[in-house]
C-alpha positions, 0 to 999 in steps of 0.5 A: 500500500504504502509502496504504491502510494510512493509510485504515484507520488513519483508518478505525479512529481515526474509529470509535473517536471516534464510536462509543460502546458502552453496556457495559449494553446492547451498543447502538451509538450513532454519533456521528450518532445523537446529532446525530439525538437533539439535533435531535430534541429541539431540535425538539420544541418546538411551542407557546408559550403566553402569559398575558393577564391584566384585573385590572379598573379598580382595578389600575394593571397587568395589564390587556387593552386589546385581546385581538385586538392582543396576539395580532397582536403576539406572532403578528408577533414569532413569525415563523410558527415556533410555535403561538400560544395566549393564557391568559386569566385574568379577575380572578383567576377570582372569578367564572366568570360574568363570566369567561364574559362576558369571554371572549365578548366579547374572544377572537373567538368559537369561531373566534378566538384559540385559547386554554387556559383555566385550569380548575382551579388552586391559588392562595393560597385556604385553602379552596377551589381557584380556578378548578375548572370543570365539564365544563358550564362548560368547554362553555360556554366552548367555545360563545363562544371557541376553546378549544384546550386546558385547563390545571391549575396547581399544584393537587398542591401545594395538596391537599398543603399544605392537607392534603387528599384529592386528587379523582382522579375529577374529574380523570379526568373531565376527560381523558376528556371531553378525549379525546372533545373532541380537547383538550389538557391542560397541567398544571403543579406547582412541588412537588417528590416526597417519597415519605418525608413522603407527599408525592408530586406529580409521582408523583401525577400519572403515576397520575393520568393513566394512559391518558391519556399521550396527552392530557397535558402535564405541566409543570413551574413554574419558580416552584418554590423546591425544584427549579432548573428545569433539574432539574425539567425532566430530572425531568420527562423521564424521568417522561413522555411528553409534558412541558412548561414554565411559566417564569415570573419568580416565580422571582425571587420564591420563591428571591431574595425580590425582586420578579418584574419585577426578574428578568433576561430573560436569565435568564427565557431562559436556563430557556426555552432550556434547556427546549427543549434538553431536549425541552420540546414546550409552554412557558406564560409568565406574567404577562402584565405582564412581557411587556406595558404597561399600554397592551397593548404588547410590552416588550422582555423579550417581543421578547427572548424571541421574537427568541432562540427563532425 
């Protein structure tokens, strides 16, 4: 008797800890459900992403010796436990032509390394985005590499700084195309909302992509002088379906005014972890040479980082 009585005292200080109810909505979630949702969100992050960068002779950093080796490296240190695409960006996108050739010649053809090319981005240019390809240009590319994704970069934030009409049609365009082509789309910002200035990004871009939630990534650019990352990406969460991350240590640019490659790497991954944990399913890191030699070798913030995430 008194033995039962104990069980269901046990019993009842048991449900009382692991149950919660949400007086809003008289669901139940149990302390297992929550586990369930961590582990969730702990596993949705599938693909990690990786600038490579050849800036050409002139420049003593950010060159590409060997494309082929750079990803045999990353693929060594990533242990089978993601998706591995290489990010190519040749000479700053000056001139799609030599991009185009460049892309032929180092990436393996249309069955070799999977890559995301860049294909409408920001950037410092006062006069024009830098790249902004056409769909002619993106089936160029896709006839000599392997093509997986595209990517769109911080393009809201310069249509807004610069005081232009952004080009909802090309956009659209684009993700159409990519629907009918069975490729991904990341696209990324650093800016925030301003709803009250008529500056809107992310906002923006949730009309920007409707119907097409399935092809979309959107990411948030932790080069942001406005949004710690950890905010940008709850922010990111809850605006969503599909969102993602670009960690890059200009962060330690725009908010300590000091050079990238004197940010910590345990800071770069303490913004990757906290973007897993919450649910990030893409992470892009840039720039390359601060995972990279000159020579094309793996630095210790790229062993670091992979060595903590698998």
């Amino acid at each position: 008797m008194i033995l039962g009585l104990v069980c269901i005292i046990l019993a009842a200080s048991l449900l009382v800890s692991f149950v919660i109810i949400n007086q809003k909505n008289r669901t139940i979630i149990t302390q297992e459900d929550k586990i369930n949702d961590l582990e969730n969100k702990l596993d949705s992050l599938r693909t990690l992403v990786f600038h490579v960068s050849e800036k050409g002779e002139d420049y003593p950093y950010a060159r590409l010796p060997n494309a082929s080796d750079i990803y045999r490296q990353i693929l060594t240190l990533n242990n089978d436990t993601y998706k591995i695409l290489l990010m190519p960006e040749y000479k700053g996108y000056s001139s799609w032509t030599e991009t185009l050739h460049w892309l032929t010649d180092n990436f393996g053809g249309p069955q070799g390394i999977p890559l995301m090319l860049p294909i409408f981005g920001g950037g410092e240019n006062s006069t024009s985005t830098t790249p902004k390809l056409t769909v002619e240009q993106i089936v160029d590319a896709l006839e000599v590499s392997n093509v997986k994704w595209l990517r769109i970069a911080e393009v809201c934030s310069w249509y807004i700084e610069h005081n232009q009409s952004f080009p909802y049609e090309y956009v659209r365009q684009i993700f159409e195309f990519c629907k009918t082509n069975n490729l991904g789309v990341l696209w990324t910002e650093w800016k925030n909302d301003y709803p009250n200035k008529n500056h809107e990004t992310f906002t923006a871009i949730q009309a920007a992509i409707q119907d097409y939630e399935d092809v979309v990534t959107v990411s948030f650019s932790t080069n942001s002088n406005e949004l710690e990352p950890a905010d940008g990406f709850l922010k990111l969460k809850d605006m969503f379906q599909k969102w993602g991350a670009s960690i890059q240590p200009w962060y330690w640019n725009t908010t300590k005014n000091s050079d990238l490659m004197n940010m910590p790497p345990s800071l770069l991954l303490e913004h990757t972890i906290t973007a897993k944990g919450i649910g990030a399913e893409l992470i892009q890191f840039e720039p390359h040479w601060y995972f990279f030699t000159e020579e094309g070798q793996a630095n210790s913030n790229l062993k670091l980082l992979l060595k903590t995430l698998t």
